[in-house]
N, C-alpha and C positions, 0 to 999 in steps of 0.2 A: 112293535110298530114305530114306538118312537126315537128306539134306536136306529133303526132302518133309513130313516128320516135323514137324521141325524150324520150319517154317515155319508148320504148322500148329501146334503149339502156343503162337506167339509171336501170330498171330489170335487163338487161345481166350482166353491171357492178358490181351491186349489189348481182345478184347471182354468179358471177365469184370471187367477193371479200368472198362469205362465202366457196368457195367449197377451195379458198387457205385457210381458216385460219381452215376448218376442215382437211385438211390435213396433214397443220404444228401442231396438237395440239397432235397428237399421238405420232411427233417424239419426241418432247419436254419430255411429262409428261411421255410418256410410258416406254420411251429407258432405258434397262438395258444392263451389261455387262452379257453375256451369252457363250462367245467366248474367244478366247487368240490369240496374236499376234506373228510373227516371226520377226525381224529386223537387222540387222547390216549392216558391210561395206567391200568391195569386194577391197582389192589390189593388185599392181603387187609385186613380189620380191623385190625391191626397195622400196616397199612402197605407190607409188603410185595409185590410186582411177582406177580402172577399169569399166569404161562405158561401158555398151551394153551387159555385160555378160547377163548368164541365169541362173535362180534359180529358182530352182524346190524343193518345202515344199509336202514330202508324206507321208500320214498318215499311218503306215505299220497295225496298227489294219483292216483298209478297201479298203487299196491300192490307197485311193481318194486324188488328188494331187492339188494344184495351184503354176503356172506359172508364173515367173513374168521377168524384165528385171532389170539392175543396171540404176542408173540413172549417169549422168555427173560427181559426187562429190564419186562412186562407192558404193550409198549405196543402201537399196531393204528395203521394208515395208511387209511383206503378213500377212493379217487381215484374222478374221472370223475363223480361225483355231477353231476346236475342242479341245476342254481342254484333257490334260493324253496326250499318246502318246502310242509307242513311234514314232515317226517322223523321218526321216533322209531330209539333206539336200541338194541338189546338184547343183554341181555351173557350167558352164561350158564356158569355154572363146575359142575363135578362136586359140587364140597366144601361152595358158598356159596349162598344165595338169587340168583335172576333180580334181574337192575338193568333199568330199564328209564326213559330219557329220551325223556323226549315234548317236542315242540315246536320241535323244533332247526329252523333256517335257517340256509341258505347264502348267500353270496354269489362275485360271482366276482372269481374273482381272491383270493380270500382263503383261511380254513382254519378252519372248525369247529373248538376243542379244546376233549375235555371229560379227564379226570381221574374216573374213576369207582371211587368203594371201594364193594367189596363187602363184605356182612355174612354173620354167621352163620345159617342155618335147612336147610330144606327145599328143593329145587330150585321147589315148585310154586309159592311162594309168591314173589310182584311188588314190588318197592321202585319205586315214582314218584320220582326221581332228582330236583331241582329243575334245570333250565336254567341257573340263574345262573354253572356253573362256566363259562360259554361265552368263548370270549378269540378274537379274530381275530387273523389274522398275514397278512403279506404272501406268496403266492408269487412276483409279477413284485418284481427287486429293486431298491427306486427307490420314490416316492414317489408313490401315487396314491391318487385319488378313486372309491366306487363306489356310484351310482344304482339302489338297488331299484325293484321296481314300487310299492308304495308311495308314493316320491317321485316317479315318474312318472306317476300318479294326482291326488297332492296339491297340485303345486306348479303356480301357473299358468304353462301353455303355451300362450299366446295364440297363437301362431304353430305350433303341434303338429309344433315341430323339438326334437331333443336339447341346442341351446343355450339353452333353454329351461329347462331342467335344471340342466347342469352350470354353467352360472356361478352360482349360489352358491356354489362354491368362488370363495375369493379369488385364488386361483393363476393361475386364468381368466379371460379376459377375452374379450367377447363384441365384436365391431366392429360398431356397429350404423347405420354411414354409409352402407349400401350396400341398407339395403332388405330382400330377402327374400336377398340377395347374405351375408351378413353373415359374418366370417373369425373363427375362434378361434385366441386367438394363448395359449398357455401357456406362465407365468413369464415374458412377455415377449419369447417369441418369433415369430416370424412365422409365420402359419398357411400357408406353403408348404413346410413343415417339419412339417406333424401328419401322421400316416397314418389312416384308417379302414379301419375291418374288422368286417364284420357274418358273425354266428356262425363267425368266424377264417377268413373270405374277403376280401380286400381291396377292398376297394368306393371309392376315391379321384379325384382329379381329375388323369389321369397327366400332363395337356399345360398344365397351371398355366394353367388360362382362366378357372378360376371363384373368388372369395377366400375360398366359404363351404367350400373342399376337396372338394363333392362334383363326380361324373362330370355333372350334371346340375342347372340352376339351381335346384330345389329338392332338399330332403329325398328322397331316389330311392326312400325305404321306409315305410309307413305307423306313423306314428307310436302306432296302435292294436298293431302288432307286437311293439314290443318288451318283454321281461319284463325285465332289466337292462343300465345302461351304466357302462362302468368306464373312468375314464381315468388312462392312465399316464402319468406325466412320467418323458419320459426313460430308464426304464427299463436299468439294466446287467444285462442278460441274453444270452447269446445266441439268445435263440429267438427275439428281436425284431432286427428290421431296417427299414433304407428310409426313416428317418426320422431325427429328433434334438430333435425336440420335444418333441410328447405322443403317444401310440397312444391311440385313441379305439376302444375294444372297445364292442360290440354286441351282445347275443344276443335272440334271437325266444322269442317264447311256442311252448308246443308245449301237445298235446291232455289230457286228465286223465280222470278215470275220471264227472267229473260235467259237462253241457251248460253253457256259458257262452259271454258275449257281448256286442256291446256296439253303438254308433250314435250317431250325430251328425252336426248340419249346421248350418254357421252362415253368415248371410249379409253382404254391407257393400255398400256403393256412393255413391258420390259424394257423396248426399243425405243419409249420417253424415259427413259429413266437412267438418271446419270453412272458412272461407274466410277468416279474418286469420290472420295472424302478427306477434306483437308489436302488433296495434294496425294492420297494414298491408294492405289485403286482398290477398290471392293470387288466383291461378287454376291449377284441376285439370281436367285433361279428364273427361267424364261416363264412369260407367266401372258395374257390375253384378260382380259376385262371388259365387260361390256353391262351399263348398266341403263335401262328405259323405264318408259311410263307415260302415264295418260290419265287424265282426271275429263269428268265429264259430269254439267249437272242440269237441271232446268224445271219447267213447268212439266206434271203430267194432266193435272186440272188446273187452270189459270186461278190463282187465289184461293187456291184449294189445297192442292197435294202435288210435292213439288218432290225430284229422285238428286242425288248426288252419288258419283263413286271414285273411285280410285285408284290405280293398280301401280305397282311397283316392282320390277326384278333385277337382280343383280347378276350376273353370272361370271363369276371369278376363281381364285383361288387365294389361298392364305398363303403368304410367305416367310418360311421361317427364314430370318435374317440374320440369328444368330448362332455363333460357332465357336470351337477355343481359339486361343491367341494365337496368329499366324495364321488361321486357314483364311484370309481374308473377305470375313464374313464382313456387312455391315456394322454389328456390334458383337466384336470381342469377347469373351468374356476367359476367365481362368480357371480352368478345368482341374480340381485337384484329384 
């Protein structure tokens, strides 16, 4: 009997030890940054650290808020925010007037801090707080770059890929020998070393076929999606893995409390497209392009549940451009 026992509890043990280490292995390998943080410190007029206030972080895009209290030393952390904004922040003490900061944004990968004194009055009465205490800090630790919607809006993306984007960092370098193929190689290293991951899902190229990193010879996600891109070099963390380059973070728009949207199509074909080079003429095979899309998102419950989507198609052809010396292909090459 008291083998029986005995045995059975060296099972429980045994499978109580795998169900912890398949638990712990997602948070490990999987965890990305997908979110931005709010942080600073709450004091009186004098200066002093104000404990036990209230601060309230609302997001004015969905009206959805987190709560939090100051701690002993008057300072407040609120994580998991949603990247963009804009946000306002309200602080509210027993003893002092309502603080109240309008206009905050986030970004990812980074940290809201504001520093907020309070004054003397009445609770009812509002202080407009100015924004300018705002200061970013890293949380991936390592040096990186990160892409608001803004600059994804602004910056031309003739190709409506994210290398499009991020090389204006100098860090970056975009290989643009390959076509719509093209490899980011950061600080120099080779882009079979970068990872991707759209909203901290790894989305990558796992059998090294393709040089631009994705599963798929283009862009695999419409470039109408995304609301921020953050790229890490490098990163000494351990939440990051799988790579030694750059991580290449991604995150998607989601829905808001007001209808927005957007479209576009542009087209090319042979007949734009010149026929010397240097003075030489070439030859292109005849070829038609067409590529559209449409994003669309909003309220489904006001302050509640909110839809986004986004569609993208391309309809084209590949053009082989190269041939041996003399057929006058675009690029030559020496046939032995």
């Amino acid at each position: 009997m008291n083998n029986k026992i005995s045995h059975f509890l060296s099972k429980f043990n045994l499978l109580a030890g795998l169900c912890v280490v398949m638990l712990a292995i997602p948070l490990t390998a999987g965890a990305q940054q997908t979110s931005s943080s709010v942080r600073g410190s709450v004091s009186t007029p004098d200066g002093q650290p104000t404990a036990g206030a209230t601060v309230t972080v609302t997001d004015t895009r969905t009206s959805a808020t987190r709560t939090t209290t100051t701690s002993e030393d008057g300072t407040f952390n609120v994580r998991g925010l949603a990247i963009g904004g804009p946000f306002t922040i309200t602080v509210t003490s027993s003893a002092y007037k309502q603080a109240l900061v309008t206009d905050v944004y986030t970004n990812l990968s980074e940290v809201a801090i504001f520093n907020i004194t309070l004054e003397e009055g009445a609770i009812e009465e509002i202080i407009v707080t100015a924004s300018a205490v705002f200061a970013g800090t890293s949380i991936a630790i390592g040096p990186n770059a990160t892409f608001g919607l803004t600059q994804l809006q602004s910056l031309p993306a003739i190709n409506r890929n994210i290398t499009d984007v991020i090389r204006v960092d100098s860090r970056i370098y975009v290989d643009e020998s390959r076509g719509d193929r093209n490899g980011i190689q950061c600080v120099g290293k080779s882009n079979r070393f970068n990872s991707l991951t759209v909203d901290g899902v790894r989305v990558q190229d796992s059998f090294g076929l393709n040089a631009n990193g994705y599963p798929t010879e283009r862009m695999p996600f419409s470039y109408d999606a995304i609301n921020q891109v953050s790229v890490e070099l490098a990163p000494f963390d351990v939440e990051y893995g799988g790579f030694s380059a750059c991580n290449i973070n991604a995150v998607t728009k989601s829905g808001r409390n007001t209808f927005f949207g957007s479209a576009f199509y542009d087209y090319t074909s042979d007949s734009l497209r010149g026929d010397k080079l240097e003075g030489e003429r070439v030859q292109s095979g005849s070829f038609d392009e067409n590529r559209y899309g449409i994003s669309f998102g909003g309220p489904i419950i006001q302050d509640k549940l909110f839809f986004f989507f986004a569609y993208e198609k391309l309809e084209g052809a590949n053009l082989f451009d190269r041939g041996p010396i003399g057929s006058g292909a675009v690029n030559e090459v020496l046939v032995s």
